[in-house]
N, C-alpha and C positions, 0 to 999 in steps of 0.2 A: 672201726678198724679191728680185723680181729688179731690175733697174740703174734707173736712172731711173724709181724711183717714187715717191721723196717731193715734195710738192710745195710750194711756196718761193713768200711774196709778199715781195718787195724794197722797204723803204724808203728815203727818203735815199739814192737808189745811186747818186749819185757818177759816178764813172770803173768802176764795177763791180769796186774789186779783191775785196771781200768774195764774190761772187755767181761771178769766174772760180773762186774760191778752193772755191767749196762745189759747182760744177760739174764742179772736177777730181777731185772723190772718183768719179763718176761715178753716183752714188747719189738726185742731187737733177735735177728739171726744174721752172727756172722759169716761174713762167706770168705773172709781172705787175714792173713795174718805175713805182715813184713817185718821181719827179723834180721840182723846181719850174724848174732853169735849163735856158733853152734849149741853151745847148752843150751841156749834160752831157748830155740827153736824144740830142743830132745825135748825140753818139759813142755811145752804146749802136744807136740806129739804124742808123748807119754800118758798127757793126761786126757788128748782126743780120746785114743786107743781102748784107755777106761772108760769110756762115755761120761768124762764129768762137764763136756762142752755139750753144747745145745744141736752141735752141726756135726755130724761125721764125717761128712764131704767137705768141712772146711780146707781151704788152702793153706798150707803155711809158704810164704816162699822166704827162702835163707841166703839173702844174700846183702847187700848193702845197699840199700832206698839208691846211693847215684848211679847204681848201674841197672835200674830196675823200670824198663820204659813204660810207663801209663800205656799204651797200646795195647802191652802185650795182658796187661792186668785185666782191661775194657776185655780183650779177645777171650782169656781164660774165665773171665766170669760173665758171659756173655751179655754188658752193660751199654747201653749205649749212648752218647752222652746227655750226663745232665738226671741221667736213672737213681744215681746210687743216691741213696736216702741221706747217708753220715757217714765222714770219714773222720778218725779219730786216732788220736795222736800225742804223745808227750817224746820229741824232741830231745835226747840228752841234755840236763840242763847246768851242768857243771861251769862250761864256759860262763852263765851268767848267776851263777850264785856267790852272794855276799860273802860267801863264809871262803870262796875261793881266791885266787887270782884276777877272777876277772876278765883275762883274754877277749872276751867278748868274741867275736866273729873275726880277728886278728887266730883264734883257736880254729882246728879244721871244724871241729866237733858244732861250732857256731853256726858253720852253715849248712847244716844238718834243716835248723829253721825254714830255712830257702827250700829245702826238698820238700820237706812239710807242704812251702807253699807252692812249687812245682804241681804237688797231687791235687792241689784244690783249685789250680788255675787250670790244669789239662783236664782233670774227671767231671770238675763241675759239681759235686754233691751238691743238695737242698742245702744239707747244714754240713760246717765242722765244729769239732771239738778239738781242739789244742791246749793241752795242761800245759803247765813249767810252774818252776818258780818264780817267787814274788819280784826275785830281783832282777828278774827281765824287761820288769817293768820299767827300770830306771839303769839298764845297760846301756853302752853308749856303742856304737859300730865301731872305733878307736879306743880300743882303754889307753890313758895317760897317767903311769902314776901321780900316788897323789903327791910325793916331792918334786913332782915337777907343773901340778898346779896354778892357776895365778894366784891363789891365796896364799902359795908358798916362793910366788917372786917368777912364776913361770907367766908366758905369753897367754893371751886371752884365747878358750878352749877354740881349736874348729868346728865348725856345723855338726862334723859324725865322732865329734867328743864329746860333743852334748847330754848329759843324761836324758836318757831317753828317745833316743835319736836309731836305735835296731827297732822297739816297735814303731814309731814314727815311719821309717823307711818299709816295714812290712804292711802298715794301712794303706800308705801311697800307693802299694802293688795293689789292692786288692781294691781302691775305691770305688772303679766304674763297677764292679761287678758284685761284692757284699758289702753287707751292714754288717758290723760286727759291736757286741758286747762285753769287756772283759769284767770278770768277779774276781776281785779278790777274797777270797773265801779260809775257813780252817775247817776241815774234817771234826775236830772234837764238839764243833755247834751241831753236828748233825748225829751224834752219838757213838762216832769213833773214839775210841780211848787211848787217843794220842795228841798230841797238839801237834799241827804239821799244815803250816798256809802254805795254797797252791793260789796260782792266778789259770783262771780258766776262761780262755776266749772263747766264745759261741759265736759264730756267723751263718749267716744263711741268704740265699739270693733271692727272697722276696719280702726283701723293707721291713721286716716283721722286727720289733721292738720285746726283748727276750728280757721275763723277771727270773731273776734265781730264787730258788725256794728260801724264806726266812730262816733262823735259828731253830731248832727245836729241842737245843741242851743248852745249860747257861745255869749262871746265877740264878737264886730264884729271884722271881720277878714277876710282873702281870704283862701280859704282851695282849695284843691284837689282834682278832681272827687274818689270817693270811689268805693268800689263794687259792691256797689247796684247803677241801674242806676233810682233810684227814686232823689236822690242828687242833683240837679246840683252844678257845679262849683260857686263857689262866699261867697259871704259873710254867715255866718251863721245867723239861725232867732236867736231874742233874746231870754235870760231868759226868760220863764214865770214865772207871778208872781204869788201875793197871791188875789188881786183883781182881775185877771183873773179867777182862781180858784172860787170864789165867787159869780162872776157876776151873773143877775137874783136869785140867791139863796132866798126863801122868808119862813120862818118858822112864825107860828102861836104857835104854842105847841115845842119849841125845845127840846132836850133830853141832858141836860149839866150835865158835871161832875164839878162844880164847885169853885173856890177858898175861901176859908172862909175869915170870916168880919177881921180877922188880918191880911191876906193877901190883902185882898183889899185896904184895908188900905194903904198898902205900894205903890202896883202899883200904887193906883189912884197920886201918887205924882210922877210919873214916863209920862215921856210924848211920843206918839207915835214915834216908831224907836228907842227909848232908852230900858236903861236898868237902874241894881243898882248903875251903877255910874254918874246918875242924882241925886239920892240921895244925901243929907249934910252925912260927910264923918260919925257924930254921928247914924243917923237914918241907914244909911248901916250897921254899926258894931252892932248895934242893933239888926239889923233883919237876918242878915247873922252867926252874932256866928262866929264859929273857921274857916269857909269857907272863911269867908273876907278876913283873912292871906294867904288863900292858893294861888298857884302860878299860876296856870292856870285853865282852863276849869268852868269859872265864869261868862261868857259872857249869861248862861240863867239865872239866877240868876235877878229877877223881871222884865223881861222883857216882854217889847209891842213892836209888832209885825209893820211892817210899810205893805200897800197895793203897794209897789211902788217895792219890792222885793222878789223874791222866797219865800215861808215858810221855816224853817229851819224844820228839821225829825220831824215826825206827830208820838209822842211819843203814850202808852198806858194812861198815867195820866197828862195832860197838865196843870191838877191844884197843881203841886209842885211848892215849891219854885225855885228851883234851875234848871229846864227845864222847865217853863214857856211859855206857850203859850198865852201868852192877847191878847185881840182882840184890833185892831188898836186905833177905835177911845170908844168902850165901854170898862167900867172894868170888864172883865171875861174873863174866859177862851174860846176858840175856843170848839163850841157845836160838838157835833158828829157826826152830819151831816156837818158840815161846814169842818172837821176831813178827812171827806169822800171824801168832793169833793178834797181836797189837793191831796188826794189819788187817787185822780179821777174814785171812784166808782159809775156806775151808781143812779143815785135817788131814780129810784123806785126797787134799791136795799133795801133786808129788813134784819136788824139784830136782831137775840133772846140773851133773858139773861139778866143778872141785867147791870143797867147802867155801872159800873167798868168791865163788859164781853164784851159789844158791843162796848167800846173804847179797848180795848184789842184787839181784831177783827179786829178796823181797824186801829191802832196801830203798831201790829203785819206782817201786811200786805204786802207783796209784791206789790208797787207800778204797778196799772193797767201797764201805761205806758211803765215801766221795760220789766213787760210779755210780752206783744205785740211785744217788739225788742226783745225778748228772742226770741219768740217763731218764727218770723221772720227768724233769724237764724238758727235756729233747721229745720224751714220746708223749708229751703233750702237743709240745709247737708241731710236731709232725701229724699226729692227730689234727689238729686245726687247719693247718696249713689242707693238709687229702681234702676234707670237707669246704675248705673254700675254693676246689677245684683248681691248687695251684696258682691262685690268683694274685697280684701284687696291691698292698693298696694305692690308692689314686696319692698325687702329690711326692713330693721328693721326699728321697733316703734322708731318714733320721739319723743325725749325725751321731758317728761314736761315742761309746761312754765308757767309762772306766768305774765300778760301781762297788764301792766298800762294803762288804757284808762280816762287821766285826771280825773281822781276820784277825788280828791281832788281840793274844791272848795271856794274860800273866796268870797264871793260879797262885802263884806265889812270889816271895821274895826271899833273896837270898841272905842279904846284907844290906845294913842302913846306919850311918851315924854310929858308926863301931863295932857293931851290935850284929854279931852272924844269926843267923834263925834256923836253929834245924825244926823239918817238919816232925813231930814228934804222934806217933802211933796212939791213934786212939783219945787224943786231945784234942782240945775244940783249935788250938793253931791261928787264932785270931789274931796274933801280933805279928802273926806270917804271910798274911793273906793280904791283897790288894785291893780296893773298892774297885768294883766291877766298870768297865769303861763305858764313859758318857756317851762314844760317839757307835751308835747301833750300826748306822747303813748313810752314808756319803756318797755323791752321787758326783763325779766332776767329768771337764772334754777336754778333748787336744787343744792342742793350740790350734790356730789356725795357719793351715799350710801357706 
């Protein structure tokens, strides 16, 4: 196959990290881009216009995936069914992230999903690609909160309170027609220098049983020749960090979303690689309110950033309280270029829109990095796939999996047994660190229907 011949309809695309990410294999040429905000569409524009896309004649269309009829897509890119190579897609994932509410598909933004699956059920691609996050994995089609629980005296859950029960109902849609594989995956295995788990579905409609590329950053460790024979055998490279990320970076005019004089205030009493529990125990409960009580997930909560460690996830708003992004040795927040490079979006990439748009953008973004091993993958099985002439193999679809690839990642610890741990610059930080996790790659199924 030669370079640039798979072809790719984009949804949801953002700030395009997903889309530079599967352009840099050099393997894929987009031909369409579905957008609903206007800024996000001006910068993909913006940046056709400079030729830093692959496609000139790309489409963008800007409008809202529900009013956007598969017909008219097929007509404007003259495809006919069953043609388009990969449709790819991440879905708003707010409704089903841990760190939110939860609404689930009760939220409109939920069934956003559904259009996803709309495109894949009317275009027919070979393959898709569906990012989200992890906690889609375990959303339920009804959120119930949890004071009203049976383990809190509530009635026993219904069927679509199930955890688990949005993907469960998106397999049932799609069983006569694909096989689907989901990863749970983290970008910083693959040499992004951020920690940030995505769940990536890959499906395709010829039975074809899809491996995600192994780790190639980690602990060190002795690992295994893998599939791809770019690997060798031996130890993995390390983490990258957040001063790698950085490096040369030199801004005159930065574009910051910034933390206000009460916030600063707190940080600057915080010292780099810490967090709120450098704080005297009075000024934390001061500043934190009914958070301080709570039991967990408080580790972003005034936190400064050290250059010695991955970034943690390159949020939309880095100047909250409570996911905090400070910069190591100044008191503010990480500018949006600095955002970028985490993200490791080219430089003389351009973003439109009010400042709270263009950290949204790249926020929102599908780690460059990610795409590249995404699409790595895809333009192998696609590769394979041309060469067996489109073939299916004999005997029945191999039932779905859900397939762990060390997603989940601690570089460090905060607090233990009293005992705060700031990471300290330039020190071996041994008493801060975690033995690296037992469990590499997990393989489990659905239940059965």
């Amino acid at each position: 196959m030669s370079k640039q011949e798979f072809t790719v309809l984009s949804l949801f695309s953002g700030g395009m990290g997903l889309d530079i990410g599967l352009e840099k294999t050099g393997c894929f040429k987009l031909l369409a881009c579905v957008e609903k905000l206007p800024a996000f569409c001006d910068t993909i524009r913006r940046n056709q216009d400079a030729g830093r896309l692959g496609n000139r004649d790309l489409k963008v269309y800007q409008k809202d995936i529900a009013d956007l009829p598969t017909e008219q897509v097929v007509r404007d890119l003259g495809l006919g069914a069953g043609q388009l190579d990969l449709l790819v897609g991440g879905p708003p994932c707010q409704t089903f992230s841990t760190t939110g509410k939860r609404a689930s598909v009760q939220d409109p933004r939920g069934t956003l999903l559904w259009q996803f699956l709309r495109f894949v059920q009317e275009l027919q691609p070979k393959f898709f690609l569906m990012e989200n996050v992890r906690g889609l994995m375990s959303a339920a089609l009804r959120h119930r909160p949890i004071k009203d629980r049976p383990n809190k005296g509530g009635p026993p859950l219904e069927p679509d309170e199930e955890p688990g029960s949005v993907i469960n109902r998106f397999l049932l849609d799609l069983r006569h027609s694909y096989r689907i594989d989901c990863f749970e995956v983290n970008a910083e295995n693959y040499g992004a220098p951020q920690l940030r788990e995505r769940a990536l579905f890959i499906g395709n409609r010829f039975n074809r049983v899809v491996e995600f590329r192994e780790p190639t950053h980690g602990e060190r460790r002795q690992q295994e020749r893998t599939l791809f024979d770019d690997i060798e055998s031996g130890d993995l490279k390390p983490f990258r960090t957040l001063r790698e990320a950085l490096e040369g970076l030199v801004e005159t005019d930065p574009l910051i979303m910034d933390f206000s004089p009460r916030k600063k205030r707190y940080l600057s009493m915080v010292s780099e690689g810490s967090n709120w529990r450098s704080l005297p125990s009075e000024v934390a409960k001061e500043s934190m309110g009914k958070a301080y009580f709570a039991k967990g997930g408080r580790s972003g909560w005034w936190r400064r950033l050290t250059f010695d460690l991955p970034c943690p996830t390159i949020v939309t708003m880095p100047n909250h309280a409570g996911t905090a992004l400070c910069h190591p040795t100044e008191t503010r927040a990480l500018t949006l270029r600095e955002c970028a490079r985490v993200q490791e979006f080219p430089d003389e990439w351009e973003f439109s829109g009010t400042t709270q748009q263009q950290y949204a953008q790249v926020g929102n973004a599908v780690p460059i990095r990610l795409g590249e091993v995404c699409g790595g993958v895809l333009a192998q099985e696609l590769a394979a796939l041309y060469r067996s002439g489109l073939t299916k193999p004999d005997g029945d679809r191999p039932p779905y999996r859900i397939v762990y690839v060390k997603s989940h990642i601690r570089t460090r610890q905060w607090y233990k047994a009293g005992e705060t741990f700031v990471w300290q610059h330039g020190e071996d930080n041994g008493h801060a660190k975690y033995r690296p996790a037992k469990t590499e790659r997990k393989v489990r199924l659905p239940p059965k229907e």
